[in-house]
N, C-alpha and C positions, 0 to 999 in steps of 0.2 A: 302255460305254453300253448301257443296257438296249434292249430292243427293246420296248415297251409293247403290250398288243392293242388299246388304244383307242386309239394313234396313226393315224396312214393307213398308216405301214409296215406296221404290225402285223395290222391288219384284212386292209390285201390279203396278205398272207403266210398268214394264217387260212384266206382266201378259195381263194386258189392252193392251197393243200392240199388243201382240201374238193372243189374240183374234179376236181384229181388222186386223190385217194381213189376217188371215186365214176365216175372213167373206168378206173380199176385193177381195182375190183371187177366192173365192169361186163364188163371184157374177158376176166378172169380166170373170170368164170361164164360165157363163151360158149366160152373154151377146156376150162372142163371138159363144155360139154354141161349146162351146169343154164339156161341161157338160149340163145335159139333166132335164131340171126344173121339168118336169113331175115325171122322176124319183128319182131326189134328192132333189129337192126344190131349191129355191131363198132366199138370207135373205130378199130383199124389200118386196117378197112376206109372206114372214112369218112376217116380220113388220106389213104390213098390216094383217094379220091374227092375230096377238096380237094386234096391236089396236082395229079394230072390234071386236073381243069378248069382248075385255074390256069396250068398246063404250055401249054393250046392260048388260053387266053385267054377262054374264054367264063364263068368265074368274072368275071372283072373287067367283062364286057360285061354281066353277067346285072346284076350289082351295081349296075354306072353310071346303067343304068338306072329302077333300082328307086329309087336314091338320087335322083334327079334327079326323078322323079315324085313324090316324099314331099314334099322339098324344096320345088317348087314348088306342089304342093296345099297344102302347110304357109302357104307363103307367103301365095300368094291368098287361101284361104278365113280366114286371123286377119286378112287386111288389111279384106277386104271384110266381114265378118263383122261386126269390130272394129265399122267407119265407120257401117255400117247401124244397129250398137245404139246410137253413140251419138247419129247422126240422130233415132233415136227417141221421145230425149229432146226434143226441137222440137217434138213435135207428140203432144199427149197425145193429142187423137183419134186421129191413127192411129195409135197406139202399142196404144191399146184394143181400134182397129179390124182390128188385122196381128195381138193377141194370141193370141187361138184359133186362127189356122193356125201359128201358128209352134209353138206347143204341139201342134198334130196334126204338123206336121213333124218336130219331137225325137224324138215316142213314135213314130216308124217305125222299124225300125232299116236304118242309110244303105245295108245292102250287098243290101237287096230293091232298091234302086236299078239293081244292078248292069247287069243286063240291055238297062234304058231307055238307061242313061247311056251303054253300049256301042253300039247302035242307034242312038241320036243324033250322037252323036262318033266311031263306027268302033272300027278294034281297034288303033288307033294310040298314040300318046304324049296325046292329049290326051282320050281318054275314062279313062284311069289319071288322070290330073291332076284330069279333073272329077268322077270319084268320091271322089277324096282332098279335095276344096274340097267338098263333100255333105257329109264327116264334120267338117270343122273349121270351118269358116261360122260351123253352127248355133253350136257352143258357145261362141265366139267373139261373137257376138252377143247370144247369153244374158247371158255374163258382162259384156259391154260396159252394154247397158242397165241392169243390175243395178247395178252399182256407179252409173252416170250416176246414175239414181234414188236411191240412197244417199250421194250426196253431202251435202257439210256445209249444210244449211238456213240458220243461222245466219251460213254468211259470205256463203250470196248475198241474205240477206237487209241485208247490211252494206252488200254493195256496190250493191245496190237504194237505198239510201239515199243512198250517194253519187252516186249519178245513173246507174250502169251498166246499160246497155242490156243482152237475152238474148244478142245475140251475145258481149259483156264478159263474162259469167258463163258461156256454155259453153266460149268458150276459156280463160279466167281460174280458174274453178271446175271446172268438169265435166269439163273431158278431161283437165287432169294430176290430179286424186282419181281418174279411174278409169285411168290409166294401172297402175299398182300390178298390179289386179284383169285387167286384160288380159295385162300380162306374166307375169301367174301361169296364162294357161292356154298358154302356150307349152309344158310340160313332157307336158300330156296333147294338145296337137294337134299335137305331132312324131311320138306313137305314132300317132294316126289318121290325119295324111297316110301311115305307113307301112302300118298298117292298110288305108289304100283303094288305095294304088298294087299291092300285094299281090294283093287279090282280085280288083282289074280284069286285074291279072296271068293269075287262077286262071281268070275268065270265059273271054276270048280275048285272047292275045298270041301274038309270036312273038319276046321278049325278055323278061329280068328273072328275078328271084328267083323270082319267084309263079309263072313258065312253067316254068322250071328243075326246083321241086317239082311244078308238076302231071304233065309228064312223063315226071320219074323214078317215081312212085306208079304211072302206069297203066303201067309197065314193071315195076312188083316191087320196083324197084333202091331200097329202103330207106338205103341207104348215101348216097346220093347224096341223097335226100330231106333225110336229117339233117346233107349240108352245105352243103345250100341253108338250112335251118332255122340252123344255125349260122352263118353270114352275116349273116342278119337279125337274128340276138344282138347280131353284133359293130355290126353299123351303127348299130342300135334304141341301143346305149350311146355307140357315138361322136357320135349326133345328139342323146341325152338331153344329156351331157357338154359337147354347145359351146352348145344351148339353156342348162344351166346358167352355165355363163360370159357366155352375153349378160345375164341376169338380173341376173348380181350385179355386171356392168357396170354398167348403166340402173339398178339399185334397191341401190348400195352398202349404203345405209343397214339393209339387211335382212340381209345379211351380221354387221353390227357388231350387231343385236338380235340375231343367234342366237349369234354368240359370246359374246355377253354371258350369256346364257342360260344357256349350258353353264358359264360359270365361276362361278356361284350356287350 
């Protein structure tokens, strides 16, 4: 049986090489001296800096953390975010009238928040949460109204006819057309709950990934920065990975258009 490179075998077997390649060469130029350990790191050496922290546990506490603040910033700001946009849809005035600040709000970027958000909420578990729900609200709200507004004219124009009231067409029309458009920003607001749990980490904490590398950097210890960094690899894919799976839970039907796709 062949091994194909466009199968899934085949890609990750591509993939695991190219990995392995380039941690080969990488360590093989620090052992001759063409590449500078102090300033780039070792993988042996960051092997050993993922095993030792994981040996006392403070890999897995740093992690729990970190995961748990993405998590729920993920959650909160798509919920809340989500409802808010398509609220919006009810009331064209204030839709008009919320427009300009919410457009000044996107063009900020969330992590000059950082500070406030820390000050406000402390340097606990929940000023990490509420900087992760700053970066995923908006966008989530963006895309909520957007689609609400682009929904199909023509059928609530139908069911205007048949006598449906606004609330009949926003739960009948407007929230399953924009569900689609909402589950589609789940992929990019798992990266920014981790994005914001991260640098509320980097501001002040005394847990997490974000503390783990700031830390290690204002010690030198390169090594250890790159397995904190390597952590956030692995979690950033195993949270992309089961957001992928809720997707094509809630929206099979998008599954079966892409496979279709590919076999054209």
């Amino acid at each position: 049986m062949k091994l194909g490179l466009d199968t899934f075998a085949g890609r990750s077997l591509l993939q695991l090489c190219i990995v392995v390649l380039v941690l080969g060469v990488w360590q093989f130029g620090v052992a001759q001296g063409w590449i500078s350990s102090f300033m780039v790191g070792a993988p042996a050496d960051i092997w050993r800096a993922l095993v030792l922290s994981a040996s006392n546990n403070s890999l897995w506490t740093d992690s729990g953390y970190t995961v748990f603040e993405a998590i729920a910033g993920f959650v909160i700001g798509t919920v809340s975010g989500s409802a808010i946009g398509l609220a919006l849809w009810y009331s064209p005035f204030v839709a008009r009238l919320t427009e300009p600040f919410i457009i000044a709000i996107n063009s900020i970027p969330k992590i000059a928040f950082g500070p406030i958000v820390i000050l406000w909420f402390g340097t606990g578990l929940s000023s990490k949460i509420a900087l992760a729900v700053s970066l995923t609200a908006i966008v989530a709200l963006i895309a909520a109204y957007q689609a609400a507004k682009n929904a199909d004219i023509d059928y609530q124009t139908l069911l205007i006819t048949l006598g449906a009231n606004k609330r009949d067409i926003f739960f009948k029309v407007i929230v399953p057309s924009s569900l689609p458009s909402i589950i589609a920003t789940f992929h990019i607001n798992i990266g920014f709950g981790l994005v914001g749990a991260v640098v509320g980490e980097f501001i002040s904490s005394e847990h997490g990934l974000g503390h783990m590398i700031f830390t290690a950097s204002g010690l030198y210890d390169l090594n250890s920065v790159w397995a904190g960094l390597f952590m956030l690899m692995v979690i950033g894919f195993v949270l992309y990975f089961v957001v992928d799976y809720i997707e094509r839970k809630l929206l099979p039907w998008k599954e079966d258009t892409h496979q279709n796709s590919l076999n054209v």
